[in-house]
N, C-alpha and C positions, 0 to 999 in steps of 0.2 A: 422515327429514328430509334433504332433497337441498339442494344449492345452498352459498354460503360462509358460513362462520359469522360471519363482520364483515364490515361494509360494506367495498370496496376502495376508500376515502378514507381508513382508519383506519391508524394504524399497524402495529396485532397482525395485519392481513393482506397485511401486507408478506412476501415470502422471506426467509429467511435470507440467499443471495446478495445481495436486494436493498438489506437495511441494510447487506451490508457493503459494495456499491457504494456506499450514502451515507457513512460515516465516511472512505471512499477518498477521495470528493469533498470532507466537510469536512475532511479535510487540506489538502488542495488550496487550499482557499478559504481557509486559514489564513495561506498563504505568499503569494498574490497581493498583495495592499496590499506587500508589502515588493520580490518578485521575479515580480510579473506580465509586465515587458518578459522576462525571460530566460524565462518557462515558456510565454510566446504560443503557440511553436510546438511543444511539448512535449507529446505524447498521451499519457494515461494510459491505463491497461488492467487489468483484475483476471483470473488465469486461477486456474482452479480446484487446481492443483497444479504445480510447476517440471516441466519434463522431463527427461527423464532424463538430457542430458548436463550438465544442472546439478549432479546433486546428485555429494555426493562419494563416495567408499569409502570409508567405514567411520569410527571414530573418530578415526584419526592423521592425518586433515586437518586437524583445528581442533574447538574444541567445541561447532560447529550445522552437521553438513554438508548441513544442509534451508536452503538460502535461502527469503529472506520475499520478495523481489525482486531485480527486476533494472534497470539502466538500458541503453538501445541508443540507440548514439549515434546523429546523422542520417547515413547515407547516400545520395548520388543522391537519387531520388524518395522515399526511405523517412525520415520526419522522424521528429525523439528521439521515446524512448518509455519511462515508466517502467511497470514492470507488476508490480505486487502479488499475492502467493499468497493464494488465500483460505484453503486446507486447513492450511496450517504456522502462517500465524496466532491459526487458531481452536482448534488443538487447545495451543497454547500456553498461552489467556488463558484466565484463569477466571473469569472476567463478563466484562460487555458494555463496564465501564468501562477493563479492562484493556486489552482489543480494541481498544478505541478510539486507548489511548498508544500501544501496536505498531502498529497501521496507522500513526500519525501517523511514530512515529520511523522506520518504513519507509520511508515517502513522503517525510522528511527527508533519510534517507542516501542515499536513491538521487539525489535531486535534489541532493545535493552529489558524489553520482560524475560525474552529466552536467556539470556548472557547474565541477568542479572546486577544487572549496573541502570546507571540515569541515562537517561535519555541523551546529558550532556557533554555525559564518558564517551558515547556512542560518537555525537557529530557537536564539535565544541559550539556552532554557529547555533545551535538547536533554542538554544535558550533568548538568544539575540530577534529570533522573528517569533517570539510570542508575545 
């Protein structure tokens, strides 16, 4: 038998990568009703792993020297951009619901690096599931 095993309108033949672009995105759409003027010009991004001058050496940096993200602020023609890991997230969560709060709280603290505020300014519940 050749061909896909669910039709591609279903969900179960979605990517892995591509639900996790969707929880990326419902974060996203979680904060706009409160800070869509401030995220207008704000680009998201998902890259599959931090590079390597992100990460840290070794333990005696802190204790996750695997960032979940990053925020860059706007430069010149280069507008903000938050970008979420998908590999440090996933091997973190252990279901899909878990996945879900780490992308969220991710997509939270970064958006309160770029804005400059807590994370709690950002999403008041933020502080409640740590």
């Amino acid at each position: 038998m050749r061909g896909p095993i669910a039709p591609s309108h279903v969900p179960i033949a979605r990517s892995r990568s591509e639900r996790f672009d969707d929880l990326v995105l419902d974060a996203v759409d979680r904060l706009r009703p409160q800070w869509g003027k401030q995220l207008a010009a704000v680009e998201f991004a998902v890259e599959e792993v931090p590079p390597l001058s992100e990460l840290g050496d070794g333990p005696s940096l802190g204790t996750d020297p695997i960032p979940f993200g990053r925020a860059d602020v706007a430069r010149g023609q280069n507008p903000a951009a938050v970008v979420v890991y998908r590999r440090p997230l996933e091997a973190r969560a252990r279901d899909r619901d878990t996945l879900g709060a780490l992308v969220h709280d991710t997509v939270v603290e970064q958006v309160a690096t770029l804005l400059g505020v807590s994370p709690e300014t950002v999403d008041p519940g933020y502080d409640d599931r740590r």
